[in-house]
C-alpha positions in Angstrom: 21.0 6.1 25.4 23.2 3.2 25.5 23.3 0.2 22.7 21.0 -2.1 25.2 18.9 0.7 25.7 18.2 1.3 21.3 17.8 -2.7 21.4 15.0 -2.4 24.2 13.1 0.1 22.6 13.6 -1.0 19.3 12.0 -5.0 20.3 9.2 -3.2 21.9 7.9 -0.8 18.8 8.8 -4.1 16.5 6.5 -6.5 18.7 3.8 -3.3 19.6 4.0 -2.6 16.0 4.4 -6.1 14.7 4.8 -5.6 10.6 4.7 -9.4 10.7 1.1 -9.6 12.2 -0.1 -6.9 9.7 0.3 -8.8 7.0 -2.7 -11.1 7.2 -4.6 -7.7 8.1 -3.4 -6.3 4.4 -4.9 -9.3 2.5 -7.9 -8.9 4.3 -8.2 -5.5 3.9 -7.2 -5.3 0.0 -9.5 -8.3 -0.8 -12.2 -5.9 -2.7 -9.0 -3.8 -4.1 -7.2 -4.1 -7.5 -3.2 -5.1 -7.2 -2.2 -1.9 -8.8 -3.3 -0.4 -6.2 -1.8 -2.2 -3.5 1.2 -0.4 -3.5 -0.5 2.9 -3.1 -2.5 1.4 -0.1 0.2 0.2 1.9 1.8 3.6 1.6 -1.0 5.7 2.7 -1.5 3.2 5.6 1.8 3.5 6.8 1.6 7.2 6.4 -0.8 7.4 8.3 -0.2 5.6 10.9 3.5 7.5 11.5 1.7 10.1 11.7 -0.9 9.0 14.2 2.2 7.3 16.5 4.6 10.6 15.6 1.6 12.9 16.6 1.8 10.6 20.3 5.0 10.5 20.5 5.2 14.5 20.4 1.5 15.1 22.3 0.3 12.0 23.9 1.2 12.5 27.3 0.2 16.2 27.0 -3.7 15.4 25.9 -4.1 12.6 28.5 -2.8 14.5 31.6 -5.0 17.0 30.3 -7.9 15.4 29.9 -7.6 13.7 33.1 -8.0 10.6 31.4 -6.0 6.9 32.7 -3.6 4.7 31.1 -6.3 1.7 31.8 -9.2 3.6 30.0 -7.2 4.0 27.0 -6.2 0.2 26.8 -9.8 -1.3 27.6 -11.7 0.8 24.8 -8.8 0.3 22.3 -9.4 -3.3 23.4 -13.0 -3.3 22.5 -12.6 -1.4 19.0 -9.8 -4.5 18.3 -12.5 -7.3 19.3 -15.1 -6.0 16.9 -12.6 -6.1 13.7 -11.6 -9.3 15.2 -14.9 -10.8 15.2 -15.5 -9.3 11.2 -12.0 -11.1 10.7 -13.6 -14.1 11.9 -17.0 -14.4 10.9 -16.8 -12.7 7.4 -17.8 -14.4 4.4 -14.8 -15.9 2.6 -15.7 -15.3 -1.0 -18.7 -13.1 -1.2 -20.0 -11.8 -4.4 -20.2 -8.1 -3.8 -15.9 -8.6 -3.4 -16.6 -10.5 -6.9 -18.7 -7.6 -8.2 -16.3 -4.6 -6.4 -12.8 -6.4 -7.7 -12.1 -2.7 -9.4 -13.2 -1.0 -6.4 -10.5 1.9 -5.9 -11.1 2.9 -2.8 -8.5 3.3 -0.4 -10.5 3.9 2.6 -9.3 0.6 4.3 -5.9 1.9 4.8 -7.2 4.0 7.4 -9.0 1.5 9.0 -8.7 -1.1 10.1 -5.1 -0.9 8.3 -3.7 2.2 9.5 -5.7 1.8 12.9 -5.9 -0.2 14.8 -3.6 -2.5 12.4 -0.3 -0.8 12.8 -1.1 2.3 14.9 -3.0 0.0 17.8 -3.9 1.1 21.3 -0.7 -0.8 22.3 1.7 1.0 19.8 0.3 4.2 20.7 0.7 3.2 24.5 4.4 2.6 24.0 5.4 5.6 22.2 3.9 7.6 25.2 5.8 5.3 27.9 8.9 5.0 26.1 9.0 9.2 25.5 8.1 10.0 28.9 8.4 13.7 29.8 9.3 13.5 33.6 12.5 10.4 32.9 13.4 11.0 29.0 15.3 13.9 27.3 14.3 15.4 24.1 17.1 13.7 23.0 16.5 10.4 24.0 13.2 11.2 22.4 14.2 12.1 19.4 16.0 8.9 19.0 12.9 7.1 19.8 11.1 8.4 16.9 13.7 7.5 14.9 13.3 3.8 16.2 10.2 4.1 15.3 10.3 5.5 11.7 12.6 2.3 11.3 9.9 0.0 12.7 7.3 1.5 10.1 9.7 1.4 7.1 10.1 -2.5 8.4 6.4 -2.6 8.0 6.1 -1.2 5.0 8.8 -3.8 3.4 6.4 -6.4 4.6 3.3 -5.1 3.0 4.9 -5.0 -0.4 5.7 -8.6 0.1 2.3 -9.5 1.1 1.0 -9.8 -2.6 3.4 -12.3 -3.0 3.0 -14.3 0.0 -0.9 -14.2 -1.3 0.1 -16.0 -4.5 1.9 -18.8 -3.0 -1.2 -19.3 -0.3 -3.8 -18.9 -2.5 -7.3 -17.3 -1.7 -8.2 -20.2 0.8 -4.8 -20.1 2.5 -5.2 -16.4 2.9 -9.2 -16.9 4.0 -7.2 -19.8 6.5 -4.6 -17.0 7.7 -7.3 -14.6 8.3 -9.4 -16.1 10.3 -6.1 -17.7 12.5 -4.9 -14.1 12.7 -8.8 -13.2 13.8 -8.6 -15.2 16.7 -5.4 -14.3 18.0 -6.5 -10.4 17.3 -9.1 -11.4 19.5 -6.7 -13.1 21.9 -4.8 -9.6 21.9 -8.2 -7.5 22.2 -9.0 -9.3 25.3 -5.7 -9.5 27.1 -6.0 -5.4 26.4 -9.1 -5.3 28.2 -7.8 -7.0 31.2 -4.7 -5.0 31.5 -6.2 -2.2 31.1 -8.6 -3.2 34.2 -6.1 -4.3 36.5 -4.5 -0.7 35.2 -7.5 0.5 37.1 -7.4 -2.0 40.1 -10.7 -3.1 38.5 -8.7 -6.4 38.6 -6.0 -8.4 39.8 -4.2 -10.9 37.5 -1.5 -11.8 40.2 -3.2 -13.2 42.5 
């Protein structure tokens, strides 16, 4: 794999990926949780969603030729499950007491989702890291460098996260209620564009015409 080649692969997990876009995710999905625990959050996201990308890197290909199951399926329902936390992104209550009354809540069960997934992990990262290891053109090799691309892009993400109680403070609760609700809308943008690919995947529809 050549240096244009690393660069190619390593844009598309950074904008599939996009550790920038995730951050506005994070402060919506720590709102309830105490800062000390932030940290531990953003770990346990990340983790898991290596392991969800490593786990299709390795066996994605494998479980959707086996299940018989299209490219264009896949993108349309992950498009669907993106619209829905869109929409709670969007229409959620800014300040509402039970986040008053849970501000010691420890639980960390928003780093799987929507952190983890569809966050970081989305239908469109886990797309890529099937396309980009592709069985029949790509060597185990080539491969292998690819997952190391993307541990990279997850570290980046991680970096990012840390920062995002920080960026919080500077923005305030109603710049990061402002941010959210941007960052809902274009989810929503990017849940509906995934839909449509995925139909013209399927010759459902036709967008060039």
């Amino acid at each position: 794999m050549n240096p244009q080649e690393l660069m190619r692969e390593f844009i598309t997990l950074f904008v599939v990926i996009d550790p920038i876009g995730s951050v506005p995710v994070f402060l919506f999905a720590t709102a309830a949780v105490p800062a000390r625990l932030h940290r531990a959050f953003a770990l346990r996201a990340v983790l898991i969603a290596a392991a969800v990308l490593m786990g299709f890197l390795a066996g994605g290909q494998f479980l959707l030729e086996a299940l018989g199951l299209r490219l264009g399926t896949f993108q349309i329902a992950g498009g669907i499950v993106l619209f829905l936390f869109a929409l709670s992104m969007i229409f959620g209550e800014s300040k509402p007491e039970r986040e008053i009354v849970e501000a010691e809540n420890e639980d960390l069960s928003g780093a799987v989702f929507p952190m983890a997934m569809p966050s970081i992990a989305s239908p469109g990262a886990m797309l890529a890291v099937v396309i980009l290891t592709d069985n029949h053109r790509t060597s185990l090799a080539d491969q292998a460098i690819t997952a190391a691309l993307l541990l990279a892009v997850l570290a980046i993400t991680f970096v990012f996260l840390l920062l995002a109680g920080r960026i919080q403070r500077m923005i305030g609760s109603t710049g990061a209620s402002v941010i959210s609700r941007i960052m809902g809308i274009i989810l929503a943008t990017v849940a509906v564009d995934s839909v449509l690919a995925g139909l013209e995947v399927l010759g459902v529809l036709s967008l060039t015409g």
